[in-house]
C-alpha positions, 0 to 999 in steps of 0.5 A, spaced: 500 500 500 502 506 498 504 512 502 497 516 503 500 522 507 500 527 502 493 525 501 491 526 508 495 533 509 491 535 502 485 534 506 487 539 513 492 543 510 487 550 510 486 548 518 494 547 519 496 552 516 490 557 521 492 554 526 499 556 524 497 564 523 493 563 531 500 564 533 502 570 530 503 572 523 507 570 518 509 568 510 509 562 507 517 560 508 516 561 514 508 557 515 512 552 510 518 551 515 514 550 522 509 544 518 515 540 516 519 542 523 513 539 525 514 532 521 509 534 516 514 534 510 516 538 506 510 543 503 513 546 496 511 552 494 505 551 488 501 546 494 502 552 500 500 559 495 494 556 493 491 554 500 493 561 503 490 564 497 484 561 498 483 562 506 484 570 503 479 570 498 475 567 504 476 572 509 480 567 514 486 571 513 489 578 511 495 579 507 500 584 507 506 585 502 512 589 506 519 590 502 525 588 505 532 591 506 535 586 502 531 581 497 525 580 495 519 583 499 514 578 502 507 577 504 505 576 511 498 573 512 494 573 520 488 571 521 482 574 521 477 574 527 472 570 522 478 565 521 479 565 528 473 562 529 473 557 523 479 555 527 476 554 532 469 549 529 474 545 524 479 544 530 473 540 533 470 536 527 478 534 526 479 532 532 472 528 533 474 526 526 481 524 529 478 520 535 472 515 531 479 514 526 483 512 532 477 508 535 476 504 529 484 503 527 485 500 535 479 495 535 482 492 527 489 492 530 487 488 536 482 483 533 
């Protein structure tokens, strides 16, 4: 059976990646790096880009380009209170999700 990892961060990553912003702001390397430390792997740029997109267009997060002193400017995004509570409701379903999957996975390894 194949590795289903990437499957399964694809189906959680807008939840990981608010629950990232729930600590402060921050721009994509960064929220990249926090889930790979983390031990979610690496998450490239064309999978990452889209997902803050998207929680922007939905009024989860706000972005803010800054120029920087040296390099290339950078895109911050945090979170809105409309996101912040989103985090909160999905943060339940997951972790109910999470819990009925580990009850049915525990029953099957021990039968």
């Amino acid at each position: 059976m194949a590795d289903r990892r990437a499957s399964w961060l694809k189906g959680v990553l807008d939840l990981l990646v608010l629950a990232v912003l729930a600590r402060g702001e921050s721009y994509g390397y960064a929220i990249a790096k926090t889930l790979d430390e983390a031990g979610l792997g690496r998450i490239k740029g064309g999978t990452l880009y889209p997902v803050l997109n998207r929680l922007e267009e939905a009024g989860l997060v706000e972005a803010e380009f800054r120029a920087t002193e040296r390099g290339p400017g950078r895109r911050y995004y945090r979170l809105t209170d409309q996101g912040r509570s989103t985090l909160g409701e999905q943060s339940d379903l997951w972790q109910a999700f999470e819990s009925s999957v580990r009850e049915v996975l525990e029953k099957g390894t021990r039968e």
